[in-house]
ROSE-4610 file (N, C-alpha, C; in Angstrom, 1 decimal, always signed):
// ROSE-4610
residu = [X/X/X/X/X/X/X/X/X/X/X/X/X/X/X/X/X/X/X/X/X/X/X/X/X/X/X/X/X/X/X/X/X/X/X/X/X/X/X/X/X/X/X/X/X/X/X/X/X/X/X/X/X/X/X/X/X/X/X/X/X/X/X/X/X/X/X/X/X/X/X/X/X/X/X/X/X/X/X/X/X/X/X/X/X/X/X/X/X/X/X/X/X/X/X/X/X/X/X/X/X/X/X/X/X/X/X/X/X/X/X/X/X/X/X/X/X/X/X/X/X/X/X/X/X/X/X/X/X/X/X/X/X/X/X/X/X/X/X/X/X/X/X/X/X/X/X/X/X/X/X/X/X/X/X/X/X/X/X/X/X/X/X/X/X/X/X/X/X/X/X/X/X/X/X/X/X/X/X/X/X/X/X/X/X/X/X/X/X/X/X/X/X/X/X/X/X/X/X/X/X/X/X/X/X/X/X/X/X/X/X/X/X/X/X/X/X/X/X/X/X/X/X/X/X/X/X/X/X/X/X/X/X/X/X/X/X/X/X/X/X/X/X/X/X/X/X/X/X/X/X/X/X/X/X/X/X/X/X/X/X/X/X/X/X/X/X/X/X/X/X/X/X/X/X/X/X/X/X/X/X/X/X/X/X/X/X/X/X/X/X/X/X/X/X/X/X/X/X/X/X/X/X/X/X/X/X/X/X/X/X/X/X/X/X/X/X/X/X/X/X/X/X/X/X/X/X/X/X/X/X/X/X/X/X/X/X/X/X/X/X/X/X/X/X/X/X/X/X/X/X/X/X/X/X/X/X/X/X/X/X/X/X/X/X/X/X/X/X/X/X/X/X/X/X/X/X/X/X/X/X/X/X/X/X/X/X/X/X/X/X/X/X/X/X/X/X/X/X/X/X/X/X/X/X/X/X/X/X/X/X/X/X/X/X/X/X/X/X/X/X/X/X]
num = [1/1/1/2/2/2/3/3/3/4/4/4/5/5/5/6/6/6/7/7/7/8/8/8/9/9/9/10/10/10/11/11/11/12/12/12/13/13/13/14/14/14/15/15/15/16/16/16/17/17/17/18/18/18/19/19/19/20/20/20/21/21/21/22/22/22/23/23/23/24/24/24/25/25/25/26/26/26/27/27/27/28/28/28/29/29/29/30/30/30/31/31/31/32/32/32/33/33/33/34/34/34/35/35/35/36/36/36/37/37/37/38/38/38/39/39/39/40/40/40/41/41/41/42/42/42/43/43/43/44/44/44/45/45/45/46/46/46/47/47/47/48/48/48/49/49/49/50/50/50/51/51/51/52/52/52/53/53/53/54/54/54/55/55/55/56/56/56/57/57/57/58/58/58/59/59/59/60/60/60/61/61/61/62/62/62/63/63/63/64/64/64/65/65/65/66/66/66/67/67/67/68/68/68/69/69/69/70/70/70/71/71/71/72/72/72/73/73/73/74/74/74/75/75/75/76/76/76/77/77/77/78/78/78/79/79/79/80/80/80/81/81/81/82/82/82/83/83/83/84/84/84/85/85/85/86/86/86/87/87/87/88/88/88/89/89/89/90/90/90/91/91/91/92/92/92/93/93/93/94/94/94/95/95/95/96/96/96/97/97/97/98/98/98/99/99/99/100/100/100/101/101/101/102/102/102/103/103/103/104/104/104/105/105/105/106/106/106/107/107/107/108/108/108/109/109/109/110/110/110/111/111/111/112/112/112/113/113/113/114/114/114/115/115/115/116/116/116/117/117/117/118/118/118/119/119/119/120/120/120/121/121/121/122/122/122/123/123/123/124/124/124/125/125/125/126/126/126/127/127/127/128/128/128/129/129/129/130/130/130/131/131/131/132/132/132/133/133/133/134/134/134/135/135/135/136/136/136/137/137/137/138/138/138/139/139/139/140/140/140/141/141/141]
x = [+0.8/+0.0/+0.9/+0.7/+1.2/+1.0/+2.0/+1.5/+0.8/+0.1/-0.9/+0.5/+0.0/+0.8/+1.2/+1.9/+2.5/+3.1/+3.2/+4.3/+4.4/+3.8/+3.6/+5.1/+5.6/+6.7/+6.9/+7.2/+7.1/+8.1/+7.9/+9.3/+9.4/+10.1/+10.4/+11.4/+11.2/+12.2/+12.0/+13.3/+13.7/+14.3/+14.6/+15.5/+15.7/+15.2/+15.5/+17.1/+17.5/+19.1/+19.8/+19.4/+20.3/+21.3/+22.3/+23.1/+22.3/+22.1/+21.0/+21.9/+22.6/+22.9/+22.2/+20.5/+19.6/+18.8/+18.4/+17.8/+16.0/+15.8/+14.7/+14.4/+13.0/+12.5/+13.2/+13.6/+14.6/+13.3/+12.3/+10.9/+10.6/+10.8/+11.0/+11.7/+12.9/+13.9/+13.5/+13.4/+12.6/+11.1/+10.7/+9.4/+9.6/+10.2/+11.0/+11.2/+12.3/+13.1/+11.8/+10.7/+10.2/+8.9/+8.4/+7.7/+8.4/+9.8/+10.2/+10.7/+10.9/+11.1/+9.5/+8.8/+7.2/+6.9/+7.4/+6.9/+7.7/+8.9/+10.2/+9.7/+9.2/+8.7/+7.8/+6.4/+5.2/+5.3/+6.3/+6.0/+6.2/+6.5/+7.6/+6.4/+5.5/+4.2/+4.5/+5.8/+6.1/+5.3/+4.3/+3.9/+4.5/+4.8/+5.5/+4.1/+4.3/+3.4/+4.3/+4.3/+5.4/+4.6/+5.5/+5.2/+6.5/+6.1/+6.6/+7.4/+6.9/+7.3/+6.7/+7.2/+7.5/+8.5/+8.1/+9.1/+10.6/+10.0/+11.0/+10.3/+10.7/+10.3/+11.5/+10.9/+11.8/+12.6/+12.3/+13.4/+13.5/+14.6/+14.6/+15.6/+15.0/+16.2/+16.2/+17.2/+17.9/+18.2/+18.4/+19.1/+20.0/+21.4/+22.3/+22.9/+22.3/+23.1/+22.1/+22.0/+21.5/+22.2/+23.3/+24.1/+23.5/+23.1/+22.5/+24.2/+25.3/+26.6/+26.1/+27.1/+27.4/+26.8/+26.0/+25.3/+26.4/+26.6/+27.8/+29.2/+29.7/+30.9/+31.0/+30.1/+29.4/+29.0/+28.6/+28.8/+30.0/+30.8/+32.3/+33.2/+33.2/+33.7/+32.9/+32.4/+31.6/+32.7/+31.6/+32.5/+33.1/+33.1/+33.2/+31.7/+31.8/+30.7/+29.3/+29.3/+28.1/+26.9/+25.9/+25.0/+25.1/+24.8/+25.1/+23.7/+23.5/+22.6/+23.2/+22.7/+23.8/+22.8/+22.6/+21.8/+22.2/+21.5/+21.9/+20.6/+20.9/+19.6/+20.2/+19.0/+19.0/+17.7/+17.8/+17.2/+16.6/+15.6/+15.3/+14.6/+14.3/+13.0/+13.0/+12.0/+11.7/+12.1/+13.0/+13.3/+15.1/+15.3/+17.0/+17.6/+19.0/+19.7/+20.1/+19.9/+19.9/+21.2/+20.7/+21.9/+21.3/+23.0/+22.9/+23.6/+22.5/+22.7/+23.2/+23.9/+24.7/+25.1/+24.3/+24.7/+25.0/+25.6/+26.3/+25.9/+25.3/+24.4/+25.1/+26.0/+26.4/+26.1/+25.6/+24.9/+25.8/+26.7/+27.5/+27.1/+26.4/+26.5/+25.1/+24.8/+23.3/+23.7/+22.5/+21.9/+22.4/+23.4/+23.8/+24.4/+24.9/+25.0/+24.2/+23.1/+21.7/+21.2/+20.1/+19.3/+19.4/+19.4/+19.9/+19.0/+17.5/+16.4/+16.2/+16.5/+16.3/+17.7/+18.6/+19.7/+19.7/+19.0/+19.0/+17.9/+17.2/+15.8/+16.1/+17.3/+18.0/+18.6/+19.1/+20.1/+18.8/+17.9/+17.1/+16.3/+16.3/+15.8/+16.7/+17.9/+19.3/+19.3/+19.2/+19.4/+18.0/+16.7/+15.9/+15.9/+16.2/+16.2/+17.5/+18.6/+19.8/+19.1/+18.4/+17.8/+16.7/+15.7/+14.5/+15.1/+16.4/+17.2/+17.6/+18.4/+18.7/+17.1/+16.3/+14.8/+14.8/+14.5/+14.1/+15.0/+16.4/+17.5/+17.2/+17.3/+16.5/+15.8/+14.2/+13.1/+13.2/+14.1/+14.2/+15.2/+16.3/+17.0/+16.9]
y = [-1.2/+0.0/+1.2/+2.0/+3.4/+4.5/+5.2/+6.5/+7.8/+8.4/+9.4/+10.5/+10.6/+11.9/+13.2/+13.4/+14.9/+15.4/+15.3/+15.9/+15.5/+16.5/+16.1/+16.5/+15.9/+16.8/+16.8/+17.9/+17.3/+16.5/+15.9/+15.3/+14.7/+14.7/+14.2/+13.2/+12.4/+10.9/+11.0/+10.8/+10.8/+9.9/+9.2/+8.5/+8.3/+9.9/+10.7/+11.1/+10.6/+11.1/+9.9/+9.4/+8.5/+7.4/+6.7/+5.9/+4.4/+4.0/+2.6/+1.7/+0.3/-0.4/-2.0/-1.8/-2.7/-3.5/-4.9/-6.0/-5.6/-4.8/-4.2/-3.0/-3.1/-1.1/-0.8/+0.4/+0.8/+1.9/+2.3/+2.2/+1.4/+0.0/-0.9/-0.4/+0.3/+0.3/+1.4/+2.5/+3.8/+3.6/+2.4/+2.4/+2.0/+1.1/+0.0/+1.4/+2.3/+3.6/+4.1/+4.8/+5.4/+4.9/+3.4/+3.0/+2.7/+2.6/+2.0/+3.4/+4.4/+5.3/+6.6/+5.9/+6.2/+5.5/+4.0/+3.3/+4.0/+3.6/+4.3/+5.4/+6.5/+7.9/+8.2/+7.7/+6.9/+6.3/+5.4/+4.8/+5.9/+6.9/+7.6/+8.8/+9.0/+9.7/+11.1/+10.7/+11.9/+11.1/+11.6/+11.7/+12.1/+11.7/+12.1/+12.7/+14.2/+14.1/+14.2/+13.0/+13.1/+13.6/+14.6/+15.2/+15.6/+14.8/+15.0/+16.4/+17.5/+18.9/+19.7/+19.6/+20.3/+21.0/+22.4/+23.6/+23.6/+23.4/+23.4/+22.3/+21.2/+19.8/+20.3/+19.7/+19.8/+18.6/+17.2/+16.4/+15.7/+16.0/+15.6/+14.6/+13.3/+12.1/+12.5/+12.0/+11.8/+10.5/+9.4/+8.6/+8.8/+8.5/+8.9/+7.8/+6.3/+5.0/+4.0/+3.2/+1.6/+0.8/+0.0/-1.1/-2.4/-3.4/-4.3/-5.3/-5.1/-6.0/-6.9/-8.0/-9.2/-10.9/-11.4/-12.3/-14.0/-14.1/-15.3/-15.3/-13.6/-13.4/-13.6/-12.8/-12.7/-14.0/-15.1/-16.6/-17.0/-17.1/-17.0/-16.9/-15.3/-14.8/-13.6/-14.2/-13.2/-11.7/-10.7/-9.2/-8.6/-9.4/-8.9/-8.7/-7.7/-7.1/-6.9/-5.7/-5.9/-5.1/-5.4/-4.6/-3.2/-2.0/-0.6/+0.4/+0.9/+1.9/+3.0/+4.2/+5.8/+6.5/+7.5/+8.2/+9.7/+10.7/+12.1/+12.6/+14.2/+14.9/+16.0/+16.4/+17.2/+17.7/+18.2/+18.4/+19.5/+20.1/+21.3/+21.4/+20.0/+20.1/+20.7/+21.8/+22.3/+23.6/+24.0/+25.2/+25.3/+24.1/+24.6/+24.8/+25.0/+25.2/+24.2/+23.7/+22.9/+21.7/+20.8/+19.3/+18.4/+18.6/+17.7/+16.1/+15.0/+13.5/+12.9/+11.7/+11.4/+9.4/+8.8/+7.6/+6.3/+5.6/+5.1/+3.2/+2.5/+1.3/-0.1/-1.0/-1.7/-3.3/-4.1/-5.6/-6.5/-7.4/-7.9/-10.1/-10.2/-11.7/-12.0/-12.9/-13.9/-15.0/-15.6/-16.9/-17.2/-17.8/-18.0/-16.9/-16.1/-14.4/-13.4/-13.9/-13.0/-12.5/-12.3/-11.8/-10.3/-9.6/-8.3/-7.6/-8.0/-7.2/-7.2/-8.4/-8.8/-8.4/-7.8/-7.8/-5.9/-5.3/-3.8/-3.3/-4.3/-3.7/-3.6/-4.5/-4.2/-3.3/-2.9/-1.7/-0.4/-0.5/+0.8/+0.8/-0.5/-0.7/+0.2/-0.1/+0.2/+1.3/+2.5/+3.9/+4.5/+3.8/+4.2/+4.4/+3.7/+3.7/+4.7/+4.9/+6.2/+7.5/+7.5/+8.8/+9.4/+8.0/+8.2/+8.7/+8.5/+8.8/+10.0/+10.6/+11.9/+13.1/+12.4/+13.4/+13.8/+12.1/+12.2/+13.5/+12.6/+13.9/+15.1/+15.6/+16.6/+17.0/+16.6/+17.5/+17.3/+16.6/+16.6/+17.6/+17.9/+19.0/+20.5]
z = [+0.0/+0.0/+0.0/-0.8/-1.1/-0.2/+0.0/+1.3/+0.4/+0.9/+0.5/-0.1/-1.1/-2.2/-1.7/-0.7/-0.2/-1.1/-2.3/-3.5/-4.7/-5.6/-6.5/-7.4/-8.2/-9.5/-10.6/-11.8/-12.8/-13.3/-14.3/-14.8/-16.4/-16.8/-18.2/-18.2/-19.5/-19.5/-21.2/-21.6/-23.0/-23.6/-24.7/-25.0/-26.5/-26.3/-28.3/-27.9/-29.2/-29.4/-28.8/-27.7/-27.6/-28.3/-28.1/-29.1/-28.4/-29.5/-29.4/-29.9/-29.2/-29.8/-29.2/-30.0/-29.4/-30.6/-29.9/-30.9/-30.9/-30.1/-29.7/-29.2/-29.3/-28.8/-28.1/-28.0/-26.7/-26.0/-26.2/-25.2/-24.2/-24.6/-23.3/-21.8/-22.3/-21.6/-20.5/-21.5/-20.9/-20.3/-20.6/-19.9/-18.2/-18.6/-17.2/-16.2/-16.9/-15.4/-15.3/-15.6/-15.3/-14.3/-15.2/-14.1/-12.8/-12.7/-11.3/-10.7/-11.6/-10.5/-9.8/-10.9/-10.4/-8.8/-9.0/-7.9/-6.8/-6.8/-5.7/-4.7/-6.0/-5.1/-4.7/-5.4/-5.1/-3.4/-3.1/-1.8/-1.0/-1.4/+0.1/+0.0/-0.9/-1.2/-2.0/-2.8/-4.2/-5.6/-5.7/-7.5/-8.5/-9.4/-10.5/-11.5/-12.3/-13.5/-14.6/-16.0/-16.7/-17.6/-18.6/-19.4/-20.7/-22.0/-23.0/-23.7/-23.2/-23.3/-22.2/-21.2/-20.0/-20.1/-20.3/-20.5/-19.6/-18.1/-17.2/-16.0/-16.4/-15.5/-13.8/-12.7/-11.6/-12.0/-12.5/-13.2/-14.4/-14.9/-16.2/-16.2/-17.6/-17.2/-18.9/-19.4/-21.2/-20.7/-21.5/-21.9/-22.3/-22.7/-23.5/-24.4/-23.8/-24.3/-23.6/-25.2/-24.3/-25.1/-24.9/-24.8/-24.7/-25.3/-24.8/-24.9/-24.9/-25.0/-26.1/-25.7/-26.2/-25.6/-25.5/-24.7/-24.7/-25.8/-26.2/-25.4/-25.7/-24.8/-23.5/-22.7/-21.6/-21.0/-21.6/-21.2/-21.5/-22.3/-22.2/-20.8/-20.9/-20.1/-19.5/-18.3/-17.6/-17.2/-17.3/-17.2/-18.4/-19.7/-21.1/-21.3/-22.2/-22.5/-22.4/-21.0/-19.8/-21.1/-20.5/-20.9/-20.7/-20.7/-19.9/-20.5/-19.7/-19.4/-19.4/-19.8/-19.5/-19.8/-18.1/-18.4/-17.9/-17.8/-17.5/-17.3/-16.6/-16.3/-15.6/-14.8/-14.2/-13.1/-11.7/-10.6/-10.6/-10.1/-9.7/-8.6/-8.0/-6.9/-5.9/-5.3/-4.7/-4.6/-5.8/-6.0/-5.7/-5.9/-5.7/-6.9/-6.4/-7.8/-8.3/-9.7/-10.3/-10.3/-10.2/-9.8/-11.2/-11.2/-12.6/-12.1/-12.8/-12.7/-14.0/-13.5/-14.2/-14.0/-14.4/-14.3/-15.4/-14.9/-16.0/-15.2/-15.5/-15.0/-15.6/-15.3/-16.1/-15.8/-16.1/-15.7/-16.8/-16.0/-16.3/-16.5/-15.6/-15.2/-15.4/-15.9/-16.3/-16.8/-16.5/-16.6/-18.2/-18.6/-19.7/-20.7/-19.9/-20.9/-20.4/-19.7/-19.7/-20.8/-21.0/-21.9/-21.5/-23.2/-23.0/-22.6/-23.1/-22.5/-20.8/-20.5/-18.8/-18.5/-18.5/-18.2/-18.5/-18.7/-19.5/-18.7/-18.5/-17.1/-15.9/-15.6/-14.7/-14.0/-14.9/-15.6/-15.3/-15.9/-15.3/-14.1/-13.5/-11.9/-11.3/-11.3/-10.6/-10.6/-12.2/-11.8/-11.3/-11.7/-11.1/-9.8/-9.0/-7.5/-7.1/-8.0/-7.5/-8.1/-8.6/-8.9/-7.8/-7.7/-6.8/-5.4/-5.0/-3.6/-3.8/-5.0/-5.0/-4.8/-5.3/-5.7/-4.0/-3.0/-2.0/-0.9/-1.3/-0.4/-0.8/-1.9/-2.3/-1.8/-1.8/-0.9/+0.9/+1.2/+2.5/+3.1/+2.2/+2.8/+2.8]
């Protein structure tokens, strides 16, 4: 059960321009961070309202890279060519001065190579939840 919405913010999530080197939608990917970092902020009772052209969002995520590696190698030799995630942004909540994010998500080990889709969701679980902690520090300080 979700706590009652003390905070609502805007935000945007992009993954125009990015460098795509994927067997599939890279939508998926961007769907994955945002629904998990909906849930993340959601529990602690921050709303997200996303918005495609939000002039001046309090957070903004870009993609910059989705990597899905090499799956063959990677069962090979695990730690050769991880999946990776790269994303960037930037903060404004609650009126501060602007903090720029910056993460870089890398999922190296699976079940036979991993599957680059299940292995790339991961990858945006992970920065989802480092972003949803900066939002939080953020309104708390």
């Amino acid at each position: 059960m979700s706590k009652e919405v003390s905070r609502t913010i805007t935000a945007c999530c992009s993954d125009g321009g990015a460098a795509l080197k994927l067997s599939f939608d890279a939508a998926e990917i961007t769907a994955e961070l945002k629904a998990c970092l909906e849930k993340r902020l959601l529990d602690k009772g921050v709303a997200i309202r996303w918005s495609e052209q939000a002039t001046n969002p309090e957070l903004l995520v870009r993609v910059v890279e989705i990597d899905q590696g090499n799956q063959f190698l990677r069962y090979l030799l695990p730690f050769i060519a991880p999946a990776v995630l790269e994303v960037e942004g930037q903060m404004t909540v609650s009126g501060s001065s602007p903090q720029q994010l910056h993460y870089v998500q890398r999922a190296q080990i699976g079940i036979f190579g991993g599957s680059a889709r299940g292995m790339l969701k991961t990858c945006a679980q992970r920065v989802a939840k480092k972003i949803a902690s900066e939002v939080l520090r953020s309104l708390t300080s």
